[in-house]
C-alpha positions as CSV (number, residue, x, y, z in Angstrom):
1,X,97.6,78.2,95.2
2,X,97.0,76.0,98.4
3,X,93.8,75.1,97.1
4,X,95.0,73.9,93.5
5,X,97.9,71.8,95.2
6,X,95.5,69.9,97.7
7,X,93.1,69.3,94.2
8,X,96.5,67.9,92.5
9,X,97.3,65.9,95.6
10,X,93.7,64.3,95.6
11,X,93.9,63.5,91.6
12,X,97.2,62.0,92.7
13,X,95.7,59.6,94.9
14,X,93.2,58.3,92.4
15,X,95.8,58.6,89.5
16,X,98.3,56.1,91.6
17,X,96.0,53.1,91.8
18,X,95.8,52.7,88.2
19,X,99.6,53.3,88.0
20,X,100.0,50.2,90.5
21,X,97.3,48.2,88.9
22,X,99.3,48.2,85.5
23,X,103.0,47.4,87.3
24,X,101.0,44.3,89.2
25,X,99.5,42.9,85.8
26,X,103.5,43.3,84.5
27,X,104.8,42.0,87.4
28,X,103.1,38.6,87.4
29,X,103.7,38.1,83.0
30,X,107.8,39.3,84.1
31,X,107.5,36.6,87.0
32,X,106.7,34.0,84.4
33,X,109.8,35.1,83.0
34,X,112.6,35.0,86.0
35,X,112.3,36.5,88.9
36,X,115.8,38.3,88.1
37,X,113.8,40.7,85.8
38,X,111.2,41.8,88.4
39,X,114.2,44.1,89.4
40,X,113.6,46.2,86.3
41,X,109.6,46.4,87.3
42,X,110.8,47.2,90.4
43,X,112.8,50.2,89.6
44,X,110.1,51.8,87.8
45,X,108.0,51.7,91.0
46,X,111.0,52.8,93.0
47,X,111.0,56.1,90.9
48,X,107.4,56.4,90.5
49,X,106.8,56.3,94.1
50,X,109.6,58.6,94.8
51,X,107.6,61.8,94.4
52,X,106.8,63.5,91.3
53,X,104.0,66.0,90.2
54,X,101.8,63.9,88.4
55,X,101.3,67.0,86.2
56,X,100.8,65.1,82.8
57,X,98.3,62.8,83.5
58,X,96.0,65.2,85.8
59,X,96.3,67.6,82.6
60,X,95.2,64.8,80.4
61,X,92.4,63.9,82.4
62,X,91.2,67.7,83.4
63,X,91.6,68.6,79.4
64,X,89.0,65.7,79.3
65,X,86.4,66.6,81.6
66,X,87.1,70.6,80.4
67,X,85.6,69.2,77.2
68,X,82.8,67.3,78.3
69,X,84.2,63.9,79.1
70,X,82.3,62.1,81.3
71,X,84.2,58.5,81.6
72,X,86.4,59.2,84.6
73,X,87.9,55.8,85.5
74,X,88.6,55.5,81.4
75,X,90.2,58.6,81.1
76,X,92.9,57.7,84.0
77,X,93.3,54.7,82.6
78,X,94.3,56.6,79.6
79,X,96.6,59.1,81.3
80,X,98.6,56.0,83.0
81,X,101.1,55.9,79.5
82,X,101.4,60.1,79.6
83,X,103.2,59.0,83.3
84,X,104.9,55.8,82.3
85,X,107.0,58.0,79.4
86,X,108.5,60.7,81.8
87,X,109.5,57.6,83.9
88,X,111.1,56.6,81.1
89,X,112.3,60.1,80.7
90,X,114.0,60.5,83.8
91,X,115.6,57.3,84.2
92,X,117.2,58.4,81.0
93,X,117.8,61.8,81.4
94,X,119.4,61.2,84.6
95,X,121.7,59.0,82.6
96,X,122.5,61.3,79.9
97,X,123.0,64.1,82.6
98,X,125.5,62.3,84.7
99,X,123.3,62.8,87.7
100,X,123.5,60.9,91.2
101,X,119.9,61.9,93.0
102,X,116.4,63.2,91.9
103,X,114.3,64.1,94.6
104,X,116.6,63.3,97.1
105,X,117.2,59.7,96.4
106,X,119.6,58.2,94.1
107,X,118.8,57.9,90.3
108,X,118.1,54.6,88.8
109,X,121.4,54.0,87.3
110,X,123.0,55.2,90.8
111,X,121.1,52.8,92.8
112,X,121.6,49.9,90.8
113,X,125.3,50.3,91.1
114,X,124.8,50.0,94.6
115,X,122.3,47.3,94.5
116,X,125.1,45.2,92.9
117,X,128.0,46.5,95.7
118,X,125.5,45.2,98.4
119,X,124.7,42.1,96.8
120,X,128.1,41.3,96.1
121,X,127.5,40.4,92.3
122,X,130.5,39.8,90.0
123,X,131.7,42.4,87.7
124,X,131.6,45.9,87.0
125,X,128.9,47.5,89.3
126,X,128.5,50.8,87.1
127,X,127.9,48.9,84.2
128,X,125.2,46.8,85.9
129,X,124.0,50.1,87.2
130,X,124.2,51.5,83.7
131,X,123.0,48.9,81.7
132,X,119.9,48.2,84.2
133,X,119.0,51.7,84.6
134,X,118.6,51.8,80.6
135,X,116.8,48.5,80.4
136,X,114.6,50.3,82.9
137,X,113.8,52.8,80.9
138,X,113.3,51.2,77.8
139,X,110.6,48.8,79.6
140,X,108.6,52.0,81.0
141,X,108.7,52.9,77.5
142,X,107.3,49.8,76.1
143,X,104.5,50.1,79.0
144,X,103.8,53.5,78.0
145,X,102.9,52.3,74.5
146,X,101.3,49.1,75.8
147,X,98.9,50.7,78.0
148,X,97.6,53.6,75.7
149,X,96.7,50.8,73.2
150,X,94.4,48.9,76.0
151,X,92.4,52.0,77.0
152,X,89.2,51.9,77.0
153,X,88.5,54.0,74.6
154,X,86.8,53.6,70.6
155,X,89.4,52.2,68.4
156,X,89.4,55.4,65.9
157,X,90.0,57.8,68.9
158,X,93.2,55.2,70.7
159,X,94.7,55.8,66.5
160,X,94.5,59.3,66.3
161,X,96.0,59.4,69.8
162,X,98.8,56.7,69.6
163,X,99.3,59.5,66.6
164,X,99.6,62.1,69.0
165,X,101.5,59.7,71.3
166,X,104.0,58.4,68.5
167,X,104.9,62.5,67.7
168,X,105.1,63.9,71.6
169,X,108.0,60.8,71.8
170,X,109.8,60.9,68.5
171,X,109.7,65.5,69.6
172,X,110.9,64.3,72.7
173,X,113.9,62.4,71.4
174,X,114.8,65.4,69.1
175,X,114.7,67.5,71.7
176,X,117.0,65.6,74.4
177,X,119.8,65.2,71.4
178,X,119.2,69.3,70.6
179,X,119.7,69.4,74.4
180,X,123.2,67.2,74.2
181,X,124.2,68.6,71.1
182,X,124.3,72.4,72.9
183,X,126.5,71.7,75.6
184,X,129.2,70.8,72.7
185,X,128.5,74.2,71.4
186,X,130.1,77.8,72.1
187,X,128.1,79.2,75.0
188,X,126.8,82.0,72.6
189,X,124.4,80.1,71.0
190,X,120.9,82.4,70.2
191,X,118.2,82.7,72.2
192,X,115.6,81.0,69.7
193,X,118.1,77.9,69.7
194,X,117.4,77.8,73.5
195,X,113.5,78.3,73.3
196,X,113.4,75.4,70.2
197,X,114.9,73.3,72.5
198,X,112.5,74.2,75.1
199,X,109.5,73.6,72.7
200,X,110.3,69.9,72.6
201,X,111.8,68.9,75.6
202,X,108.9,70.7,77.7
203,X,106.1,72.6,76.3
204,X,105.2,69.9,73.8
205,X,106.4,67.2,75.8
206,X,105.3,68.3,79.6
207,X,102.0,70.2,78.7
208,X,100.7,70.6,74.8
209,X,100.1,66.8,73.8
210,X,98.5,65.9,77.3
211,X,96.2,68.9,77.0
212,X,95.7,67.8,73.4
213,X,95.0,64.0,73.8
214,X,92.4,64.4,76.6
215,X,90.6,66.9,73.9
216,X,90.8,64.2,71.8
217,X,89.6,61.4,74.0
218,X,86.7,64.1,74.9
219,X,85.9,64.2,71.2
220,X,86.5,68.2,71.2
221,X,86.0,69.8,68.0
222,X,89.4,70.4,66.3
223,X,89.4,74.1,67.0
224,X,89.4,73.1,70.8
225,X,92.0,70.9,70.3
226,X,93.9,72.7,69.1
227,X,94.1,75.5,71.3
228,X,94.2,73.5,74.4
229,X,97.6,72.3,72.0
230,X,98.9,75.8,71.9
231,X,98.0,76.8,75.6
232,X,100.2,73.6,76.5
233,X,103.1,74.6,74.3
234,X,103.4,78.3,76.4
235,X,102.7,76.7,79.5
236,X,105.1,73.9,79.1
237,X,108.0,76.3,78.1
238,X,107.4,78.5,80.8
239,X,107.7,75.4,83.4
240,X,111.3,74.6,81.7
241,X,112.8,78.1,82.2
242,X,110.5,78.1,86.0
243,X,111.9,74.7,86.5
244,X,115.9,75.9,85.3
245,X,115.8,78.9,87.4
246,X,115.1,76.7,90.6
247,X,117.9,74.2,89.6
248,X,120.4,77.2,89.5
249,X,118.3,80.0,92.3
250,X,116.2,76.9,94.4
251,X,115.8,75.5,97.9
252,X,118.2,72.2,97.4
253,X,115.6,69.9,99.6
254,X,112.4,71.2,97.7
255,X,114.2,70.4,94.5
256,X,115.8,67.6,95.6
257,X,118.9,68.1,93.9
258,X,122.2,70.4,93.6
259,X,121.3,73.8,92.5
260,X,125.2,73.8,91.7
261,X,124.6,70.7,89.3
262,X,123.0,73.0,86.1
263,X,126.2,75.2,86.2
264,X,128.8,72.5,86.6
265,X,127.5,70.9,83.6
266,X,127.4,73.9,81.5
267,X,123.6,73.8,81.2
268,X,123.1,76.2,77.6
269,X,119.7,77.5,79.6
270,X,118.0,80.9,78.7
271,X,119.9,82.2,82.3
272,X,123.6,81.1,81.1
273,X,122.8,82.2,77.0
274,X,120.7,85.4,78.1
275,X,123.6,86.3,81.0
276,X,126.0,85.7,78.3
277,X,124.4,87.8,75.5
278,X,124.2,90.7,78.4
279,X,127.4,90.2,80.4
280,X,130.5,92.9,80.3
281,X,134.1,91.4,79.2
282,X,135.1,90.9,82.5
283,X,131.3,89.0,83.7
284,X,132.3,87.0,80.8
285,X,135.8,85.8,82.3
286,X,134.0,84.8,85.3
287,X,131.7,83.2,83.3
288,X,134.0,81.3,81.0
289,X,136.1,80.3,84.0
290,X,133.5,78.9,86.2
291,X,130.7,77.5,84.3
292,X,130.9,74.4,83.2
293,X,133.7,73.7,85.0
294,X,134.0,70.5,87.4
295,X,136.4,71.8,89.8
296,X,134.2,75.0,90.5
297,X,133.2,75.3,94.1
298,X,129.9,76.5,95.7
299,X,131.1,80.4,96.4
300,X,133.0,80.3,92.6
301,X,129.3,79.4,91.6
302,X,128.1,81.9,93.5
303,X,129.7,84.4,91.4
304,X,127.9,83.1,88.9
305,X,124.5,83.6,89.8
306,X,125.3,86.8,91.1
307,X,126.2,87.6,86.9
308,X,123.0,86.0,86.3
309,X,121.5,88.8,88.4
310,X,123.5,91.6,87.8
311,X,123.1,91.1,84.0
312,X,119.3,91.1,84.3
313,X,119.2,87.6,82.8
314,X,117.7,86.2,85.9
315,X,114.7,88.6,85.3
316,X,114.7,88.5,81.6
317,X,113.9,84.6,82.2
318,X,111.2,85.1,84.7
319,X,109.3,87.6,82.8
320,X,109.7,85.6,79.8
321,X,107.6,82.5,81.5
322,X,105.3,84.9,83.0
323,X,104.4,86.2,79.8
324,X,104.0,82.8,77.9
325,X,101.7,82.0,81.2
326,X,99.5,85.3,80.4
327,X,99.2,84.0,77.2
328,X,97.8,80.7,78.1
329,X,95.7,81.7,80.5
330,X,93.9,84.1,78.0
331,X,93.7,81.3,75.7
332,X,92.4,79.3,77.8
333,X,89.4,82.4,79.1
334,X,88.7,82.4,75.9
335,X,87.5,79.1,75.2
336,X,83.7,77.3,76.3
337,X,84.9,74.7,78.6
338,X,83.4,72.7,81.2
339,X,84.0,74.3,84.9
340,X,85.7,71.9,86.4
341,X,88.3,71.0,84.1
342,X,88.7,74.6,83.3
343,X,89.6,76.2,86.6
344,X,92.1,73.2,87.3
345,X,93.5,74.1,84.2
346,X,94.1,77.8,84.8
347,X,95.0,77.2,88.2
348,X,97.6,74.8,87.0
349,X,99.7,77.4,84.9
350,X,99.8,80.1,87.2
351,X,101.2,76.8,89.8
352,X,103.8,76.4,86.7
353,X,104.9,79.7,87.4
354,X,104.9,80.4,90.8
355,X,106.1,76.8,92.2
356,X,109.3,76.0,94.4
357,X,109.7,72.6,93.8
């Protein structure tokens, strides 16, 4: 595991620069503009450079050189947009979700709000906060799709991934609202409501198109493609239900957040619908009492992930993503890939599984 994280770390580095290059290049058209809008460029590099996994693009680019590509410096050109979306995607989602810091800094809309306090601006500072937070977002997204179309890649191969690129965001969308809509429904909600939700909002989203476009870009055969597709939808599901067992069981400073936050909100993950499906009556009371519940304290949570335990749900949920990672990674044995890009890709799901932060 050491290894594969130092190999991430190192992709990170040369992943970054292009990431930079692009924001300059925007920053000096936005200039031309007013210099009042530089604050939304700003804000994308203020998130971008406040941590992150860089997961996306260094599975884009691995899935490339796993199939034979050999244009390095195009190919992370081309995994810039797969970065510039989940920017997008968690200046949102950090809006939709109410949430005050990611990675132990405040969220966009959060430090807005206080970038209008300290500057002593007139008006309503959460609404500037609000409003500039989703203007924010909405430019990352319009990047995103900007800098997929200037790859440097063969015009048929940039269609049939802004394809590719057009479904992953119109699936992610669907699955946010999916997302939304649950916490308005009765916590017993089935299981295959939770893992549908999953599909979209991860395992298409955080693995299977960035896995799919790099086969693409590679000029894989379609069979290829399409398995690298498939490995990416377990893998990415089984990093959702890793990545909401930390948020409710995790070290708060790895995660950089509340591990409270998940069950204040009500969070309809496979933990709370599987403890829920498994509880006795009187779990349940606890249950119904606590979670989702603002006034709940830290040790009235606690009683809550003891359920979550006791109930077997907490295991349930970690065997679940261990076996969608077995299945990938016999998928992925199975298929004549390059070296390289194929032991960065298996090392990467077993990291989805076994990670802390």
């Amino acid at each position: 595991m050491p290894d594969f994280i130092s190999k991430l770390r190192s992709f990170s580095g040369l992943f970054d620069s292009y990431f930079y290059r692009l924001l300059d290049e925007e920053e000096k058209s936005y200039r031309q503009i007013s210099e009042h809008t530089l604050i939304l460029l700003k804000e994308i590099r203020r998130v971008f450079e406040s941590g992150g996994k860089r997961l996306r693009p260094a599975q884009l680019f691995y899935s490339y050189l796993a199939c034979g590509g050999r244009k390095n410096a195009a190919a992370l050109k081309a995994a810039v947009p797969f970065e510039m979306l989940h920017t997008f995607a968690v200046i949102h989602d950090d809006i939709l979700d109410k949430s005050e810091t990611r990675r132990g800094l405040p969220t966009s809309h959060k430090y807005l709000n206080n970038l209008h306090v300290g500057s002593k601006f007139n008006g309503d500072a959460s609404h500037f906060g609000l409003s500039g937070a989703i203007l924010s977002g909405d430019l990352a997204l319009a990047l995103a799709d900007k800098s997929l179309t200037n790859a440097p890649f063969p015009r048929p191969i940039l269609v049939k991934c802004k394809k590719l690129f057009d479904d992953l965001r119109t699936g992610l969308v669907a699955g946010e609202f999916l997302d939304i809509y649950a916490e308005y429904l009765p916590v017993r909600i089935p299981e295959n409501y939770v893992m549908e939700i999953l599909k979209y909002k991860s395992g298409y989203y955080t693995c299977g198109y960035p896995l799919r476009v790099g086969a693409v870009l590679a000029e894989a055969p379609a069979k290829i493609e399409r398995a690298l597709f498939e490995v990416g939808e377990a893998s990415g599901v089984a990093f959702q239900i890793q990545d909401d067992i930390l948020g409710v069981f995790g070290n708060e400073k790895q995660i950089g957040k509340s591990v409270d936050s998940d069950l204040i909100e009500g969070k309809k993950t496979l933990l709370v619908v599987k403890a829920y499906e498994l509880a006795k009556a009187n779990q349940k009371i606890v249950l119904d009492q606590f979670l989702g519940s603002p006034g709940a304290s830290h040790e009235d949570l606690n009683k809550v992930r003891q359920i979550i335990k006791d109930t077997g749900a907490y295991e349930y949920a970690h065997n679940k993503a261990a076996q969608l990672i077995r299945h990938a990674q016999g998928q992925l044995s199975s298929l004549p890939l390059k070296k390289l890009g194929k032991e960065f890709l298996t090392g990467l799901t077993q990291f989805l599984l076994d990670r802390e932060f």
